[in-house]
C-alpha positions as a Markdown table, in Angstrom:
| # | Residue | x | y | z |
|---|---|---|---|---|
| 1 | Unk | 22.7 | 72.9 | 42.9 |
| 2 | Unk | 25.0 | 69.7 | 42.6 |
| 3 | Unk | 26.3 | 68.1 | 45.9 |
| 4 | Unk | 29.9 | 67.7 | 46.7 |
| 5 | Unk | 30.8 | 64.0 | 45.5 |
| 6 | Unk | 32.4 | 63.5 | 48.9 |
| 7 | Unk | 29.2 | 63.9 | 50.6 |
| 8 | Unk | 27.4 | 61.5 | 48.5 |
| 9 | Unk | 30.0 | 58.3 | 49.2 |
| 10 | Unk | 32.2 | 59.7 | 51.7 |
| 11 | Unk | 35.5 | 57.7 | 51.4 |
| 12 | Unk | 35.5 | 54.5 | 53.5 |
| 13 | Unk | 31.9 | 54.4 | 54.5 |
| 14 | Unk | 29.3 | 51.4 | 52.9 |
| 15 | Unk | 26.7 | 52.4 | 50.5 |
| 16 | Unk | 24.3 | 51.5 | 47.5 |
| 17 | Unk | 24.5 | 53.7 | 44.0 |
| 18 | Unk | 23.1 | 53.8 | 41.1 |
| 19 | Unk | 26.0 | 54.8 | 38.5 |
| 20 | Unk | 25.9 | 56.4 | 34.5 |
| 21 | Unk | 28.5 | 56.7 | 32.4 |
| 22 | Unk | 27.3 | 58.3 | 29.4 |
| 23 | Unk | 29.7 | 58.8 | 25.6 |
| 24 | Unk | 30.9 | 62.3 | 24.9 |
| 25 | Unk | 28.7 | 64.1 | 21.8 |
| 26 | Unk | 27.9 | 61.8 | 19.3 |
| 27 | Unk | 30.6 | 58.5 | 20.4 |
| 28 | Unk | 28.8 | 55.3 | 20.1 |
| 29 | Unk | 29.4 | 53.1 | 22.7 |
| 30 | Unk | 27.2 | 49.4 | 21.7 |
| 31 | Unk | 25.3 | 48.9 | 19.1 |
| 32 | Unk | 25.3 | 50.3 | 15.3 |
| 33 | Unk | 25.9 | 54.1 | 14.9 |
| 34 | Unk | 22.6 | 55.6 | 12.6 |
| 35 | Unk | 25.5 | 58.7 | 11.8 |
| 36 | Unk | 28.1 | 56.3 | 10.5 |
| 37 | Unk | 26.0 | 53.0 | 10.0 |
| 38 | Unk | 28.8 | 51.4 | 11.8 |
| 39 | Unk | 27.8 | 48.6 | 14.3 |
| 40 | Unk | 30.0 | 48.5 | 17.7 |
| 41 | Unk | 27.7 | 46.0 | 19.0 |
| 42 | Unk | 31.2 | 43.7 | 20.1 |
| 43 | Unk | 31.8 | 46.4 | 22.6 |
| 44 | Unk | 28.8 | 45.4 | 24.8 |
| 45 | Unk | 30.5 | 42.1 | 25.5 |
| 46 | Unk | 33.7 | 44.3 | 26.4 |
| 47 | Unk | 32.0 | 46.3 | 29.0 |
| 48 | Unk | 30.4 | 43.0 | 30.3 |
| 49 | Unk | 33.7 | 41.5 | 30.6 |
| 50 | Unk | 35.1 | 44.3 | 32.2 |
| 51 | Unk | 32.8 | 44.6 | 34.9 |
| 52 | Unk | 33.1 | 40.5 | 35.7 |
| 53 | Unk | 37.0 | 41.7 | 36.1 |
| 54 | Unk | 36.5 | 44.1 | 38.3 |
| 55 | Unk | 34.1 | 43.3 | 40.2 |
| 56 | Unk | 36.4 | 40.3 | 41.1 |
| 57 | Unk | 39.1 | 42.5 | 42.5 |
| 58 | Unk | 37.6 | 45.4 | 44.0 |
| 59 | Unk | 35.1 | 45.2 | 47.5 |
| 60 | Unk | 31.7 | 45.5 | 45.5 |
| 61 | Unk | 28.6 | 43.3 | 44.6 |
| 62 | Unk | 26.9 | 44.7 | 41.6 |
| 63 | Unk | 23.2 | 44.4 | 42.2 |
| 64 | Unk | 22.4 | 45.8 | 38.4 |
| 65 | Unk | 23.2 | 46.9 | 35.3 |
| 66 | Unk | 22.5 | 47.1 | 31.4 |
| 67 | Unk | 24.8 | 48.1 | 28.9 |
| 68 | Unk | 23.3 | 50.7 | 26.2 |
| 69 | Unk | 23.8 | 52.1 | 23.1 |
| 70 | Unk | 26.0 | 55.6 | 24.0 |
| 71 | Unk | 25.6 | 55.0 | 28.3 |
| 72 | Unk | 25.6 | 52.3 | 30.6 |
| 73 | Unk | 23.8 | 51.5 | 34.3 |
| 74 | Unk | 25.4 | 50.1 | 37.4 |
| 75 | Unk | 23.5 | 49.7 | 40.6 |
| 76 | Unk | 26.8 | 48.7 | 42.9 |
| 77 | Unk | 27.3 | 48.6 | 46.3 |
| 78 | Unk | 30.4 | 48.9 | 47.5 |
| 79 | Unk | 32.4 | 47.4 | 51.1 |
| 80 | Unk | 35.5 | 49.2 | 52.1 |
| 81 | Unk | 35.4 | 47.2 | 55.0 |
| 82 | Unk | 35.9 | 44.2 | 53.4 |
| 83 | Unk | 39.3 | 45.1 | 52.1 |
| 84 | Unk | 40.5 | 44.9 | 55.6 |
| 85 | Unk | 40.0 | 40.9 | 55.8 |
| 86 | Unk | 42.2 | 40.6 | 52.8 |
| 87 | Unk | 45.9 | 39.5 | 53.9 |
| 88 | Unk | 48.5 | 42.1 | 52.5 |
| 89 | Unk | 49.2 | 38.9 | 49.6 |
| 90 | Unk | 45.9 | 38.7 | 48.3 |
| 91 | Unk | 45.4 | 42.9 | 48.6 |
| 92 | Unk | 48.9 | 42.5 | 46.5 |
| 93 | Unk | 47.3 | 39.9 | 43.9 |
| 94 | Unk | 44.4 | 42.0 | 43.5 |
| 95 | Unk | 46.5 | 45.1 | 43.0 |
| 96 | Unk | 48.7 | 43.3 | 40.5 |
| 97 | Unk | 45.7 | 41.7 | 38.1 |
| 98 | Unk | 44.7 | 45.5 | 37.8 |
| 99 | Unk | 47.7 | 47.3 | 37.3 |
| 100 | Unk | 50.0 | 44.8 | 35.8 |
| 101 | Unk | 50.9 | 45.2 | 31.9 |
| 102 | Unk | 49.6 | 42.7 | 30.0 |
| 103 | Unk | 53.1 | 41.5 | 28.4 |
| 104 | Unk | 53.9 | 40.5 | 32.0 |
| 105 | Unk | 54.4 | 36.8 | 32.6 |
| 106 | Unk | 52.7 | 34.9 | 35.9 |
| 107 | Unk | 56.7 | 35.2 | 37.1 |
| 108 | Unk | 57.0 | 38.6 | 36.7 |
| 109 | Unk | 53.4 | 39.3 | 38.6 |
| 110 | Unk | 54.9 | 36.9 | 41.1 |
| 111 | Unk | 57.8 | 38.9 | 41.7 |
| 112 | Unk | 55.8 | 42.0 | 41.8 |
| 113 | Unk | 53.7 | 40.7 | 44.1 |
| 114 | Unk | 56.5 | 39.1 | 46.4 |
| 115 | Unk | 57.8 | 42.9 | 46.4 |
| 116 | Unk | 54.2 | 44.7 | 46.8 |
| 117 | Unk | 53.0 | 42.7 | 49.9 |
| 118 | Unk | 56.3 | 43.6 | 52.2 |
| 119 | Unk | 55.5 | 47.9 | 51.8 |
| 120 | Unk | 53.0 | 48.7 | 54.0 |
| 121 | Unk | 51.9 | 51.9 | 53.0 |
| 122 | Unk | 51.4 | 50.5 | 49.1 |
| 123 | Unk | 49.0 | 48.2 | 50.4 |
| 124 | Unk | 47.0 | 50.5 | 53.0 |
| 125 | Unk | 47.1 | 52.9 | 49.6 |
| 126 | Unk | 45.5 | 50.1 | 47.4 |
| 127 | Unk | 43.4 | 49.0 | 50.5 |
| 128 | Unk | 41.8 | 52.4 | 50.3 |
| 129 | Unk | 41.8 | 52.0 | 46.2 |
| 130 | Unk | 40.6 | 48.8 | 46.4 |
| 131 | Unk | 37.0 | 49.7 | 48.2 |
| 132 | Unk | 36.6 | 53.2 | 46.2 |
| 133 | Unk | 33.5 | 53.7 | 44.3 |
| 134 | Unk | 35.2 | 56.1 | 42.3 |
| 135 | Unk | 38.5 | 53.8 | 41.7 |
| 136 | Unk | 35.8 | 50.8 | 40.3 |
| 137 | Unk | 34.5 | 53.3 | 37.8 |
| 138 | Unk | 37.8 | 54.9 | 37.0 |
| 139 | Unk | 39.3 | 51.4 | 36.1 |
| 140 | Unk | 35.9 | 50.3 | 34.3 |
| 141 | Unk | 35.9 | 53.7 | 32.6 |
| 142 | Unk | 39.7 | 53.9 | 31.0 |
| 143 | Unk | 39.8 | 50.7 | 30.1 |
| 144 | Unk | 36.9 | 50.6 | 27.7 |
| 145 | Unk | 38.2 | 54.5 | 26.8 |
| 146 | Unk | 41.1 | 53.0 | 25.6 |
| 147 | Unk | 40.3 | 50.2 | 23.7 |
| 148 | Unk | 37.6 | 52.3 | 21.8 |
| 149 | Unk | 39.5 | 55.1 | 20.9 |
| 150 | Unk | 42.5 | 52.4 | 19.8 |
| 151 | Unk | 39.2 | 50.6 | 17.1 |
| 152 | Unk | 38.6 | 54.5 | 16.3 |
| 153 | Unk | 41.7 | 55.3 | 15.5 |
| 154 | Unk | 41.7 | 58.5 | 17.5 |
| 155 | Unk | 42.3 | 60.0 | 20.9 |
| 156 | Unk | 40.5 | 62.5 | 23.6 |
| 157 | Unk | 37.4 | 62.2 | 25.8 |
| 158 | Unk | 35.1 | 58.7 | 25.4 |
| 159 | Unk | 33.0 | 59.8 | 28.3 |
| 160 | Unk | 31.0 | 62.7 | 28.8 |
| 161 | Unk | 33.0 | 63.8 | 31.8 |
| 162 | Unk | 33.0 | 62.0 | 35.1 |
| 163 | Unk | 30.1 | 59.6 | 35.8 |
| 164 | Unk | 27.1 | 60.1 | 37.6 |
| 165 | Unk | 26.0 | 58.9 | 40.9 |
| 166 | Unk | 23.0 | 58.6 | 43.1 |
| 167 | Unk | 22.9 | 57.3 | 46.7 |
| 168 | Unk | 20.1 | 54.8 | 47.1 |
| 169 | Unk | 19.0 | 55.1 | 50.6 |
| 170 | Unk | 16.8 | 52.3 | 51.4 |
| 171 | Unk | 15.2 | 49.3 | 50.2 |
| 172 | Unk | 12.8 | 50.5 | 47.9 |
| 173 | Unk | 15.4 | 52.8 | 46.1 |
| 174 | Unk | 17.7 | 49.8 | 45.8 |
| 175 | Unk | 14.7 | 48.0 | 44.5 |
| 176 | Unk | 13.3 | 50.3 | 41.7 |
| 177 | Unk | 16.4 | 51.5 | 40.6 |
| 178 | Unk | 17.2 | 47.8 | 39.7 |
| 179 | Unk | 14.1 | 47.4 | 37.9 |
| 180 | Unk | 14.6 | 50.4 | 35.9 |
| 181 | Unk | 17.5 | 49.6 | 35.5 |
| 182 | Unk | 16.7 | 45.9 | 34.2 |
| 183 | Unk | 13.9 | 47.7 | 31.8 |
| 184 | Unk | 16.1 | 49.7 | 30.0 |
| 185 | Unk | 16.8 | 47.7 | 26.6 |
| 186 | Unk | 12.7 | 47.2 | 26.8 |
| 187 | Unk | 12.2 | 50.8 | 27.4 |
| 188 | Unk | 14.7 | 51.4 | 24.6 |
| 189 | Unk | 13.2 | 48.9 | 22.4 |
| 190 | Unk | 16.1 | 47.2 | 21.9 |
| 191 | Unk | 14.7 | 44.0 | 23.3 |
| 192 | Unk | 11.3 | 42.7 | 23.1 |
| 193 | Unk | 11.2 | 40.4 | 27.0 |
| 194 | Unk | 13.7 | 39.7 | 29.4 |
| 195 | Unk | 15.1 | 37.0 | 27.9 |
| 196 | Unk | 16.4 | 39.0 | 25.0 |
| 197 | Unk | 17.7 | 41.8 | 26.8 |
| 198 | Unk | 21.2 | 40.9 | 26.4 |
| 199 | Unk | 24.2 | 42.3 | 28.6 |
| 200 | Unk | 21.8 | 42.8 | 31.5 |
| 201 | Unk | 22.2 | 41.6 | 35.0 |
| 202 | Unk | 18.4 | 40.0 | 34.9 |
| 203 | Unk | 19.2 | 38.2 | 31.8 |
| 204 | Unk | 22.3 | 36.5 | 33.5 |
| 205 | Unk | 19.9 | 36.1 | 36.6 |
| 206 | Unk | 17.4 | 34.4 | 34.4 |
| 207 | Unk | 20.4 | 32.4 | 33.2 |
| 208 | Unk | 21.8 | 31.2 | 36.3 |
| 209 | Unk | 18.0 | 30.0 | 37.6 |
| 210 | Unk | 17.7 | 28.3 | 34.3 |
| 211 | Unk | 21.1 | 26.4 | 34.9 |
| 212 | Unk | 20.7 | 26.2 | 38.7 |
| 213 | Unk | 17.1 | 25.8 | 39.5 |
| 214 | Unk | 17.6 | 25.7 | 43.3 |
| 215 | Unk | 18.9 | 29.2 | 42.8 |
| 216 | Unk | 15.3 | 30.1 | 42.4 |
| 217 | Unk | 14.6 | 30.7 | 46.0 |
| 218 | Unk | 17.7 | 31.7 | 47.2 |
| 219 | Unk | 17.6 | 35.2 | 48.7 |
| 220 | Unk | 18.2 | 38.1 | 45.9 |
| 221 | Unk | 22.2 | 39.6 | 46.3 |
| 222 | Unk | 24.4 | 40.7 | 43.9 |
| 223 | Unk | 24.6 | 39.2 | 40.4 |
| 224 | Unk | 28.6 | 40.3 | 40.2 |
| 225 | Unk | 31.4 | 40.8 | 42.9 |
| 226 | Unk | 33.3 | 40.0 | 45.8 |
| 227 | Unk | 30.5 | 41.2 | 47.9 |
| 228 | Unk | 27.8 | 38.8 | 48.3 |
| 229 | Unk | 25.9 | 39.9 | 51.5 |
| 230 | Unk | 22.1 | 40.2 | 50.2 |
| 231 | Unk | 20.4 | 43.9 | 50.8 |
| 232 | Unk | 16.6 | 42.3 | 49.9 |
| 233 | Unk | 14.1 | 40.3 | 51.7 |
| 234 | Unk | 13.1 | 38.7 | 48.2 |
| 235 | Unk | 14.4 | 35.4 | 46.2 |
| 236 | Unk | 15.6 | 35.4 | 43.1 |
| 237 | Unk | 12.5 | 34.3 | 41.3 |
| 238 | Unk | 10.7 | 36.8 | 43.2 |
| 239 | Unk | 12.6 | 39.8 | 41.4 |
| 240 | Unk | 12.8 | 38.2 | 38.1 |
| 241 | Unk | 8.8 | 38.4 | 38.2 |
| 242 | Unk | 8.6 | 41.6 | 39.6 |
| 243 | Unk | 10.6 | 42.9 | 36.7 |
| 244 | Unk | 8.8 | 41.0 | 33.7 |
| 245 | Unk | 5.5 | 42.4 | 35.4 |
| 246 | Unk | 7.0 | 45.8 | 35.7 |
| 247 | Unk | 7.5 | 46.1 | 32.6 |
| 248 | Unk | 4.1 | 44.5 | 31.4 |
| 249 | Unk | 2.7 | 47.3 | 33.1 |
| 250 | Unk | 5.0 | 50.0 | 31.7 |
| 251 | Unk | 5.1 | 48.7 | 28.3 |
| 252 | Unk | 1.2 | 47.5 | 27.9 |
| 253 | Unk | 1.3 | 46.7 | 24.1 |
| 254 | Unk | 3.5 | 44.1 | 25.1 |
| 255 | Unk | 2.1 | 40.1 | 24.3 |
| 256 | Unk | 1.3 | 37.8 | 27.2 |
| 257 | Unk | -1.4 | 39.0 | 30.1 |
| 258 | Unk | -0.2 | 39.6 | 33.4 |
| 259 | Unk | -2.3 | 38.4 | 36.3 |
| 260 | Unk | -4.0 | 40.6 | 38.3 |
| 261 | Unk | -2.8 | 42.3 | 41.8 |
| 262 | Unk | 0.2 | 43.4 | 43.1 |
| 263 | Unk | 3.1 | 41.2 | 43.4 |
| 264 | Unk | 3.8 | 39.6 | 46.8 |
| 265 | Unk | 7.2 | 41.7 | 47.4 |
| 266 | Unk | 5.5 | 45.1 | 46.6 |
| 267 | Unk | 2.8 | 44.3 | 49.7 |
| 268 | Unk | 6.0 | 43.1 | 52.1 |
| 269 | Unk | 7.2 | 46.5 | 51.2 |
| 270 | Unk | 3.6 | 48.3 | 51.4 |
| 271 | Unk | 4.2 | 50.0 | 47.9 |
| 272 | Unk | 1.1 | 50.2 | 45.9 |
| 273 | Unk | 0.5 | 49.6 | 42.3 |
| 274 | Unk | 0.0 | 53.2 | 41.6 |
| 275 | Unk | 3.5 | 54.5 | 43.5 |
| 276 | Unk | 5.7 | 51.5 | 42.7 |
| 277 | Unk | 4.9 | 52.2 | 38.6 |
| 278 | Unk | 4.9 | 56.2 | 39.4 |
| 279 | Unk | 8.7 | 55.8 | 40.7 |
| 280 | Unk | 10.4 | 53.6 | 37.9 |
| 281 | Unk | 8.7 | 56.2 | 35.4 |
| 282 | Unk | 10.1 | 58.7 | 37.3 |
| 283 | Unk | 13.6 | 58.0 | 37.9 |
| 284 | Unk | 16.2 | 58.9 | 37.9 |
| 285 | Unk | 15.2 | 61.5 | 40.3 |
| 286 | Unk | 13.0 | 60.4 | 42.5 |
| 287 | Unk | 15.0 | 58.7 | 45.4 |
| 288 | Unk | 18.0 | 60.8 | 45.6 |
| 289 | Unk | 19.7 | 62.6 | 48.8 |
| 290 | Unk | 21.4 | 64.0 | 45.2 |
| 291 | Unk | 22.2 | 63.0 | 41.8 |
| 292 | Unk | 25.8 | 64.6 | 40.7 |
């Protein structure tokens, strides 16, 4: 028996989730369709783009996520809070970069903005909007719907109904979850290491230590979003390596050796070997107070 989505993110509280959004029947979402040998692989970068947007506007840090052939992961956690430290101008400017038409010039947004900012209950409505789980997947969702079904040339559902969402509870949900998450092109066997696994959130973490070394040890926190308070007790490096030895240990006809022992981060968190391994194989229901 499903559990009411209001009980799983009840509207204005704080909370970690680990979000699907899967195609409808046979749609093709990335990569190149074995039914019509067509390849859709540009719409990776468009869901990619689309998230950097958002995530920009809307009270969220996005921990996770990896963009699939027909589905795509989000581990996000999402602030409502934060919205209220936003002056009614910038709650305006934010409302305005998602809703405005695209023909509009930066005089026209101006103007909408100058009128948007003076109506109080607009801006406690896109307040409210503005720190909504379900609003950040609504606008991810339709927009990517919409520019699909435009290449198709054809109209109706993109999305196999509304997406899916877990609550991740605690640390070590948060933790796996991301790692599974991270794994999935690998687990697909759509990329053969980390550094190939493109349109992941551990590839653009592996990126930005590779550009920034110092970011090496700074503390793990969201790879996207307006939300940068860190949830783990781990650096960047830290989870970088947890993941490639994860998946060593998942995938063991990979190359390379993998030292023995448990990483550091799995004995601050007093997971073993044998559990840590037993809950990325078995997700996605394993840490769940429900999965709708």
């Amino acid at each position: 028996m499903t559990t009411a989505r209001a009980l799983i993110m009840p509207p204005g509280e704080p909370g970690t989730f680990h979000c699907v959004s899967r195609c409808v029947r046979r749609a093709w979402l990335c990569g190149v369709d074995p039914y019509s040998g067509c390849s859709f692989e540009h719409r990776r970068q468009w869901v990619e783009d689309r998230l950097l947007a958002l995530s920009e506007i809307f009270a969220v840090g996005i921990h996770s996520y990896a963009v699939m052939s027909n589905h795509v992961h989000l581990v996000v956690h999402v602030e409502p809070a934060l919205t209220s430290s936003w002056s009614e101008r910038e709650v305006a400017e934010r409302a305005v970069a998602l809703h405005c038409p695209a023909h509009f010039s930066d005089k026209m947004k101006q103007s909408r903005v100058s009128t948007w900012k003076d109506d109080p209950d607009r801006i406690a409505w896109f307040r409210a909007k503005l720190g909504s789980l379900s609003h950040f997947m609504q606008a991810l969702n339709q927009f990517i719907a919409k520019a699909a079904n435009a290449e198709d040339g054809c109209t109706g559902k993109f999305w196999e109904g509304r997406f899916k969402c877990q609550r991740l509870e605690d640390e070590s949900a948060v933790l796996s979850v991301m790692t599974y998450v991270d794994l999935n092109p690998i687990q697909a066997k759509l990329a053969a290491d980390l550094p190939s696994s493109d349109h992941t959130s551990v590839k653009r973490r592996i990126e930005g230590i590779a550009h920034s070394p110092r970011k090496a040890k700074s503390r793990l926190g969201p790879v996207l979003g307006t939300c940068q308070t860190p949830l783990l007790e781990i650096s960047e490096l830290a989870y970088v390596e947890l993941v490639d030895w994860t998946g060593r240990l998942l995938h063991r006809q990979k190359r390379g050796k993998i030292a023995a022992g448990t990483p550091p981060i799995l004995k601050q968190l007093e997971i073993s070997e044998r559990r840590w391994t037993g809950q990325v194989r078995r997700h996605p229901p394993a840490f769940s107070s429900s999965w709708i």
